[in-house]
C-alpha positions in Angstrom: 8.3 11.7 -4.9 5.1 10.5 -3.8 6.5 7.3 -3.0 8.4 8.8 -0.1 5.2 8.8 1.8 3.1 5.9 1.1 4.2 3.7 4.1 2.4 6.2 6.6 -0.5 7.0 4.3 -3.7 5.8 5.4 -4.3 1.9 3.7 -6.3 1.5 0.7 -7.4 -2.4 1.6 -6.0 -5.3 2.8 -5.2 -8.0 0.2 -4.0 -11.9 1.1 -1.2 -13.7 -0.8 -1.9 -16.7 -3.0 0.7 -18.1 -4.3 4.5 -17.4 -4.4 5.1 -19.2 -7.7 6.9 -16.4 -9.9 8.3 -17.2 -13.5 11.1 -14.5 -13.3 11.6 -12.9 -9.6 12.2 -14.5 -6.1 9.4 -13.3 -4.1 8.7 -16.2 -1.4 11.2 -14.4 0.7 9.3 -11.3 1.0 5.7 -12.4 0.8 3.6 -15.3 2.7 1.4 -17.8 1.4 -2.0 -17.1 3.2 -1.1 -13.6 4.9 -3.0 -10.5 4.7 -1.3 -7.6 3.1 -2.0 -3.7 3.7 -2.4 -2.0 0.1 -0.9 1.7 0.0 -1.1 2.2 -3.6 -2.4 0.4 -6.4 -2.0 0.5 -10.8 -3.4 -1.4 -13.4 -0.7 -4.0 -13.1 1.1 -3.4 -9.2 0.0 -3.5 -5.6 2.4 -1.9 -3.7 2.3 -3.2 0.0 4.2 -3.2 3.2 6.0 -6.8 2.6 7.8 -9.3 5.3 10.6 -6.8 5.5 8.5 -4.1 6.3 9.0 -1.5 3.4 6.5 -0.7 1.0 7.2 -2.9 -2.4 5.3 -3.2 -5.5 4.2 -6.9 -6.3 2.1 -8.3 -9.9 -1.3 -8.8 -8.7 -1.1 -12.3 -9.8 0.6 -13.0 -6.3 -2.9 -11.9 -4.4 -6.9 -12.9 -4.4 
């Protein structure tokens, strides 16, 4: 349960949104064209970030530069 902890673990990088544009999931509410984005964990596929409600989600990099 690792997961527990990663919103007060130290942050990996900061990342900045790209685009919004998501074939499948709603994401414009929780993410921001242009904002920078602390990175707690990351996979091959997932960036999992503290979002615009202030919990730590996991988003497809294809959101982020």
């Amino acid at each position: 349960m690792i997961h527990l902890n990663w919103k007060d673990a130290p942050t990996i990088k900061t990342i900045r949104c790209t685009n919004t544009d998501a074939k499948k999931y709603l994401v414009s509410n929780v993410l921001t064209v242009g904002k920078e984005y602390e990175v707690k964990n990351e996979t091959e596929e997932f960036y999992f970030i503290i979002d615009n409600t202030g919990l730590v989600g996991g988003y497809y990099k294809d959101y982020f530069a």
